[in-house]
C-alpha positions in Angstrom: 16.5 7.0 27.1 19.3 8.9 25.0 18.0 12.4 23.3 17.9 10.6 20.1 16.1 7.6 20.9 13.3 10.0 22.5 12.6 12.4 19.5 12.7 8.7 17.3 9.7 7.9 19.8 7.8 10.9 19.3 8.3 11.0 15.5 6.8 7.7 15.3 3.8 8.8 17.6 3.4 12.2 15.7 3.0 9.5 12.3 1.1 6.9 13.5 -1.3 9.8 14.8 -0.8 11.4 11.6 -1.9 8.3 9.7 -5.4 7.9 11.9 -6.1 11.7 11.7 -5.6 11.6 8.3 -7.6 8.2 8.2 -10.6 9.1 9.2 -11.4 12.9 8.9 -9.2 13.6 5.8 -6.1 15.4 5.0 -8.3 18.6 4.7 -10.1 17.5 8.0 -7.4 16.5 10.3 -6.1 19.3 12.6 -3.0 19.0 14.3 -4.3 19.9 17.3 -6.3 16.7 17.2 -3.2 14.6 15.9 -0.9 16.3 19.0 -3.6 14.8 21.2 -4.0 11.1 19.7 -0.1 11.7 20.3 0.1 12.5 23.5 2.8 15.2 22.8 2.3 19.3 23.0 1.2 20.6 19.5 4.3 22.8 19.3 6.7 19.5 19.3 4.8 18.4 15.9 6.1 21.9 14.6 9.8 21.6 15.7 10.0 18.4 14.2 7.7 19.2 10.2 6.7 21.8 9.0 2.9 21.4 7.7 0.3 18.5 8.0 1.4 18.1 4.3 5.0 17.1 5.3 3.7 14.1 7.7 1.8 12.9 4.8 4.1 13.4 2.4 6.4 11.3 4.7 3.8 9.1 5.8 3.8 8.2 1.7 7.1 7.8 1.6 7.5 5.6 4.6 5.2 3.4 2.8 6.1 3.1 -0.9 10.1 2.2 0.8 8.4 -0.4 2.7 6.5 -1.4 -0.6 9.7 -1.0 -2.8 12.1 -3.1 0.1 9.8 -5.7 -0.2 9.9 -6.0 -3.6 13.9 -5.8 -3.8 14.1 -8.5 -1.0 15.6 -12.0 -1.9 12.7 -13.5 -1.2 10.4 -11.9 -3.6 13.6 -12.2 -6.2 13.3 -16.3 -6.0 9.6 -16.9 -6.5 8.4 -18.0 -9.6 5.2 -16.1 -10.5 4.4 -18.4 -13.2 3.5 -20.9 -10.6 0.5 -20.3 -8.7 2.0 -21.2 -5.5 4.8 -18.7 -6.1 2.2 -15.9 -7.1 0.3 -16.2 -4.4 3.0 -16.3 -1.7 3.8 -12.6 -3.0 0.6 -11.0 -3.1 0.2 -12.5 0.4 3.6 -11.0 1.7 2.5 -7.3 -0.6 -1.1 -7.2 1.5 1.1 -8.0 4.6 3.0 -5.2 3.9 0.5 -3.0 3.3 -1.9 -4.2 5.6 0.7 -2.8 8.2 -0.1 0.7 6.9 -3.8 0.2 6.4 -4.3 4.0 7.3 -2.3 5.3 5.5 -4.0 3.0 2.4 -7.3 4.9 3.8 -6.0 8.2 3.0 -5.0 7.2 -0.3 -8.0 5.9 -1.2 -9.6 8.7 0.1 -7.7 11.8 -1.2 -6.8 10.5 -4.8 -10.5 10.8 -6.0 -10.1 14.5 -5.0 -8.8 17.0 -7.4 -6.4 18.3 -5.0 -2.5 19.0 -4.9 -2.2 15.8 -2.6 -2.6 13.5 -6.1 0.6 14.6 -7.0 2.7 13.0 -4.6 -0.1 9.8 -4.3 0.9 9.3 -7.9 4.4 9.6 -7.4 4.6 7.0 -4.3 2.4 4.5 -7.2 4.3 5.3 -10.1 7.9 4.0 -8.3 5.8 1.0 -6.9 4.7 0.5 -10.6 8.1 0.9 -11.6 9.6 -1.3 -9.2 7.0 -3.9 -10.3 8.0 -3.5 -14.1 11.8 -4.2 -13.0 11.2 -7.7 -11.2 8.7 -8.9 -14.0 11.5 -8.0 -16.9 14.0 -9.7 -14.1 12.3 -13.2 -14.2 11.6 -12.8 -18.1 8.3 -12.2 -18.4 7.5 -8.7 -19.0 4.5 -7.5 -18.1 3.3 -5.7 -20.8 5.2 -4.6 -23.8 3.8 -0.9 -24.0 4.5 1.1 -21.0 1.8 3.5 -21.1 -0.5 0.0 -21.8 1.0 -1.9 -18.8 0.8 1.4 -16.2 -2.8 1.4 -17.1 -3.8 -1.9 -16.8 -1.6 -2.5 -13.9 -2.9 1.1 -11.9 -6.7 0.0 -13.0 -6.9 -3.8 -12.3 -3.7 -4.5 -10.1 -3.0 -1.8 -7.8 -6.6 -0.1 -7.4 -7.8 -3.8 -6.3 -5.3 -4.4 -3.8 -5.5 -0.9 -2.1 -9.5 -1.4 -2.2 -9.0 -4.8 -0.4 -6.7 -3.7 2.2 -8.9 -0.6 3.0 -12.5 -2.2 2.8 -11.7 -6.2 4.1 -12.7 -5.7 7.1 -15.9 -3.8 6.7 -16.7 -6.5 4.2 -16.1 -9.3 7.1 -18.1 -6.9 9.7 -21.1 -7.1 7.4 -20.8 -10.4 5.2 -19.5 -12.7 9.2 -16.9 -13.7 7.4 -13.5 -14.4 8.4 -10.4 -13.0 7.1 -8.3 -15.8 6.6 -11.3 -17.3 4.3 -11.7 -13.3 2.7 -8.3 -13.2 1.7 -8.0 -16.6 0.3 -10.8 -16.0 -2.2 -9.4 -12.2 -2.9 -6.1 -13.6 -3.7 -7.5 -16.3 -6.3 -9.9 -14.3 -8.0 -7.2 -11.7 -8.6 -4.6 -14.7 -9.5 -7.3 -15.7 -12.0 -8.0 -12.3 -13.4 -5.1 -9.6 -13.1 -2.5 -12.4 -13.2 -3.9 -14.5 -15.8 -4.5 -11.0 -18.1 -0.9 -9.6 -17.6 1.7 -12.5 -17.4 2.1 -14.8 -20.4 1.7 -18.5 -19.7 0.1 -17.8 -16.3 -2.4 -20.3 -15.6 -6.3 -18.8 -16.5 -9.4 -19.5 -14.5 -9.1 -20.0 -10.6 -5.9 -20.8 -8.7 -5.1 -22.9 -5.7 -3.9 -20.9 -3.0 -1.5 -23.3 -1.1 
Protein backbone atom coordinates (compact mmCIF):
# COMPACT_ATOMS: atom_id res chain seq x y z
CA UNK A 1 0.00 0.00 0.00
CA UNK A 2 1.45 3.49 -1.36
CA UNK A 3 2.05 6.25 1.50
CA UNK A 4 -0.94 7.97 0.31
CA UNK A 5 -3.28 5.27 0.05
CA UNK A 6 -2.35 4.40 3.90
CA UNK A 7 -2.93 7.85 5.55
CA UNK A 8 -6.44 7.81 3.07
CA UNK A 9 -7.10 4.52 5.27
CA UNK A 10 -6.48 6.05 8.54
CA UNK A 11 -8.35 9.29 7.90
CA UNK A 12 -11.34 7.33 7.11
CA UNK A 13 -10.90 5.22 10.45
CA UNK A 14 -10.02 8.36 12.52
CA UNK A 15 -13.85 9.67 11.03
CA UNK A 16 -15.85 6.82 11.09
CA UNK A 17 -14.47 6.60 14.81
CA UNK A 18 -14.99 10.19 15.12
CA UNK A 19 -18.65 9.90 13.98
CA UNK A 20 -19.50 6.96 16.82
CA UNK A 21 -17.62 8.79 19.56
CA UNK A 22 -19.26 11.67 18.83
CA UNK A 23 -22.55 9.49 18.46
CA UNK A 24 -23.00 8.24 21.46
CA UNK A 25 -21.13 10.25 24.24
CA UNK A 26 -21.35 13.80 22.61
CA UNK A 27 -19.00 16.18 21.12
CA UNK A 28 -18.28 17.46 24.69
CA UNK A 29 -18.06 13.70 25.85
CA UNK A 30 -15.96 12.05 23.25
CA UNK A 31 -12.30 11.94 24.06
CA UNK A 32 -9.80 11.27 21.52
CA UNK A 33 -8.20 8.89 23.39
CA UNK A 34 -11.33 6.85 23.10
CA UNK A 35 -11.87 7.63 19.30
CA UNK A 36 -7.74 6.62 18.67
CA UNK A 37 -8.82 3.30 20.21
CA UNK A 38 -12.29 2.58 18.26
CA UNK A 39 -9.57 3.45 15.51
CA UNK A 40 -7.10 1.26 16.12
CA UNK A 41 -4.39 3.89 15.42
CA UNK A 42 -1.94 5.74 18.19
CA UNK A 43 -3.63 8.96 19.56
CA UNK A 44 -0.75 11.09 18.27
CA UNK A 45 -1.62 10.04 14.44
CA UNK A 46 -5.24 11.72 15.05
CA UNK A 47 -3.03 14.92 15.86
CA UNK A 48 -0.72 14.93 12.81
CA UNK A 49 -3.50 14.53 10.67
CA UNK A 50 -6.45 17.61 12.62
CA UNK A 51 -6.03 19.63 14.82
CA UNK A 52 -8.98 19.41 17.54
CA UNK A 53 -12.06 17.01 18.00
CA UNK A 54 -13.77 20.17 16.55
CA UNK A 55 -12.05 19.82 13.14
CA UNK A 56 -13.24 16.00 12.63
CA UNK A 57 -16.62 17.23 13.23
CA UNK A 58 -16.49 20.09 11.46
CA UNK A 59 -15.28 17.75 8.51
CA UNK A 60 -17.38 15.02 9.46
CA UNK A 61 -20.34 17.93 8.54
CA UNK A 62 -18.85 18.68 5.66
CA UNK A 63 -18.39 15.24 4.37
CA UNK A 64 -22.01 14.94 4.82
CA UNK A 65 -23.82 18.06 3.48
CA UNK A 66 -21.33 17.31 -0.11
CA UNK A 67 -22.80 13.93 -0.08
CA UNK A 68 -26.27 15.64 0.62
CA UNK A 69 -25.65 18.50 -1.98
CA UNK A 70 -24.05 15.72 -4.81
CA UNK A 71 -27.08 14.08 -4.54
CA UNK A 72 -29.15 16.70 -5.07
CA UNK A 73 -27.08 18.08 -8.20
CA UNK A 74 -27.09 14.44 -9.73
CA UNK A 75 -29.06 13.74 -12.99
CA UNK A 76 -31.10 11.66 -11.46
CA UNK A 77 -32.62 13.88 -8.93
CA UNK A 78 -32.69 16.69 -11.96
CA UNK A 79 -35.28 14.29 -14.09
CA UNK A 80 -37.91 13.41 -11.47
CA UNK A 81 -41.00 15.07 -11.34
CA UNK A 82 -41.99 15.90 -7.74
CA UNK A 83 -45.33 16.72 -8.71
CA UNK A 84 -45.95 13.04 -9.22
CA UNK A 85 -46.03 10.99 -6.29
CA UNK A 86 -44.01 8.38 -7.73
CA UNK A 87 -41.34 10.88 -8.63
CA UNK A 88 -41.50 12.37 -4.93
CA UNK A 89 -41.12 9.48 -3.28
CA UNK A 90 -38.23 8.05 -5.36
CA UNK A 91 -36.17 11.14 -3.94
CA UNK A 92 -36.96 11.22 -0.44
CA UNK A 93 -36.14 7.46 -0.64
CA UNK A 94 -32.61 8.15 -2.42
CA UNK A 95 -32.21 11.56 0.44
CA UNK A 96 -32.82 8.91 3.58
CA UNK A 97 -30.36 6.54 1.61
CA UNK A 98 -28.05 9.05 1.66
CA UNK A 99 -28.20 10.03 4.88
CA UNK A 100 -28.95 6.87 6.35
CA UNK A 101 -25.24 6.20 5.34
CA UNK A 102 -24.17 8.79 7.90
CA UNK A 103 -26.66 7.91 10.58
CA UNK A 104 -23.98 9.04 13.21
CA UNK A 105 -23.14 11.63 12.20
CA UNK A 106 -27.28 12.61 11.95
CA UNK A 107 -26.98 11.47 15.87
CA UNK A 108 -24.70 14.12 16.67
CA UNK A 109 -26.66 16.70 14.94
CA UNK A 110 -29.59 15.87 16.53
CA UNK A 111 -27.85 15.79 19.54
CA UNK A 112 -25.66 18.98 19.78
CA UNK A 113 -28.11 21.46 17.89
CA UNK A 114 -30.46 21.61 21.00
CA UNK A 115 -27.43 22.80 22.90
CA UNK A 116 -26.42 26.39 23.05
CA UNK A 117 -23.04 25.71 22.14
CA UNK A 118 -20.53 27.09 19.36
CA UNK A 119 -21.04 23.63 17.43
CA UNK A 120 -24.75 25.17 16.13
CA UNK A 121 -22.86 27.44 14.12
CA UNK A 122 -21.40 25.17 11.69
CA UNK A 123 -24.78 22.55 12.15
CA UNK A 124 -26.57 25.57 10.70
CA UNK A 125 -24.32 26.23 8.10
CA UNK A 126 -24.04 22.44 6.67
CA UNK A 127 -28.45 22.94 6.79
CA UNK A 128 -28.60 26.16 5.46
CA UNK A 129 -26.57 25.04 1.94
CA UNK A 130 -28.77 21.86 2.03
CA UNK A 131 -31.73 24.25 2.29
CA UNK A 132 -30.31 26.25 -0.40
CA UNK A 133 -29.54 23.60 -2.56
CA UNK A 134 -33.15 22.40 -2.12
CA UNK A 135 -34.52 26.06 -3.08
CA UNK A 136 -32.44 25.81 -6.41
CA UNK A 137 -33.82 22.38 -7.82
CA UNK A 138 -37.58 23.39 -6.78
CA UNK A 139 -37.18 26.98 -8.71
CA UNK A 140 -35.34 24.50 -11.55
CA UNK A 141 -38.53 22.32 -12.24
CA UNK A 142 -40.84 25.51 -11.75
CA UNK A 143 -42.37 25.17 -8.71
CA UNK A 144 -40.88 27.24 -6.07
CA UNK A 145 -41.24 26.25 -2.90
CA UNK A 146 -42.23 29.05 -1.12
CA UNK A 147 -42.25 32.65 -2.30
CA UNK A 148 -40.73 34.24 0.89
CA UNK A 149 -37.36 32.99 1.83
CA UNK A 150 -37.30 33.56 5.35
CA UNK A 151 -41.14 31.72 5.18
CA UNK A 152 -39.90 28.71 3.11
CA UNK A 153 -36.41 28.26 5.41
CA UNK A 154 -38.79 28.01 8.28
CA UNK A 155 -41.28 25.80 7.16
CA UNK A 156 -38.83 23.75 5.29
CA UNK A 157 -36.07 23.55 8.68
CA UNK A 158 -39.38 22.90 10.94
CA UNK A 159 -41.52 20.33 8.96
CA UNK A 160 -38.98 19.07 6.18
CA UNK A 161 -35.62 18.73 7.37
CA UNK A 162 -36.15 18.27 11.36
CA UNK A 163 -38.52 15.16 10.31
CA UNK A 164 -36.22 13.54 8.09
CA UNK A 165 -33.11 13.87 10.46
CA UNK A 166 -35.60 12.61 13.35
CA UNK A 167 -36.42 9.50 11.20
CA UNK A 168 -33.04 8.58 10.22
CA UNK A 169 -31.74 8.91 13.85
CA UNK A 170 -34.77 7.27 15.78
CA UNK A 171 -36.16 4.45 12.96
CA UNK A 172 -34.69 1.89 14.32
CA UNK A 173 -35.38 2.36 17.96
CA UNK A 174 -38.97 2.79 16.84
CA UNK A 175 -38.77 -0.80 15.05
CA UNK A 176 -36.75 -2.32 18.24
CA UNK A 177 -39.76 -1.33 20.38
CA UNK A 178 -42.98 -1.14 17.95
CA UNK A 179 -41.46 -5.19 15.97
CA UNK A 180 -41.80 -3.53 13.15
CA UNK A 181 -39.87 -3.74 10.08
CA UNK A 182 -38.13 -1.12 8.25
CA UNK A 183 -39.10 -1.62 4.89
CA UNK A 184 -42.88 -1.30 6.24
CA UNK A 185 -41.51 1.95 8.74
CA UNK A 186 -40.22 3.78 5.96
CA UNK A 187 -43.04 3.26 3.65
CA UNK A 188 -45.53 4.83 5.94
CA UNK A 189 -42.78 7.64 6.99
CA UNK A 190 -42.39 8.56 3.39
CA UNK A 191 -46.34 8.93 2.71
CA UNK A 192 -47.28 10.67 5.71
CA UNK A 193 -44.56 13.23 4.98
CA UNK A 194 -45.55 13.14 1.03
CA UNK A 195 -49.11 13.92 2.38
CA UNK A 196 -48.09 16.63 4.82
CA UNK A 197 -44.68 18.49 4.06
CA UNK A 198 -45.19 17.89 0.34
CA UNK A 199 -48.73 18.58 -0.04
CA UNK A 200 -48.11 22.07 2.35
CA UNK A 201 -45.13 23.35 0.27
CA UNK A 202 -45.39 22.40 -3.49
CA UNK A 203 -48.45 23.81 -5.44
CA UNK A 204 -50.55 21.20 -7.24
CA UNK A 205 -48.97 18.36 -5.20
CA UNK A 206 -51.47 15.92 -4.57
CA UNK A 207 -53.14 16.29 -0.60
CA UNK A 208 -54.02 13.45 1.71
CA UNK A 209 -51.94 10.06 1.46
CA UNK A 210 -49.73 9.03 -1.40
CA UNK A 211 -48.93 5.69 -2.94
CA UNK A 212 -45.50 4.88 -2.56
CA UNK A 213 -44.68 2.76 -5.62
Amino acid sequence: MTKAATEQTNKTRILEAAAAEFAERGFDGARVDDIAKRAGINKALIYYYYKSKEELLVLLFQDTSSDICALLDSPKIKELDFLKPEGATLMINMFLDVLESRQNVIRVVLMEIAKRSPINTHIFTLLQSIMEKMFTLSNSQDFPILENRQTAMITEFFTGIMPILGYVAYHEIWMEQFSMEESALRAQFVESFLGSHFGYTIPGFPHGHCSNT
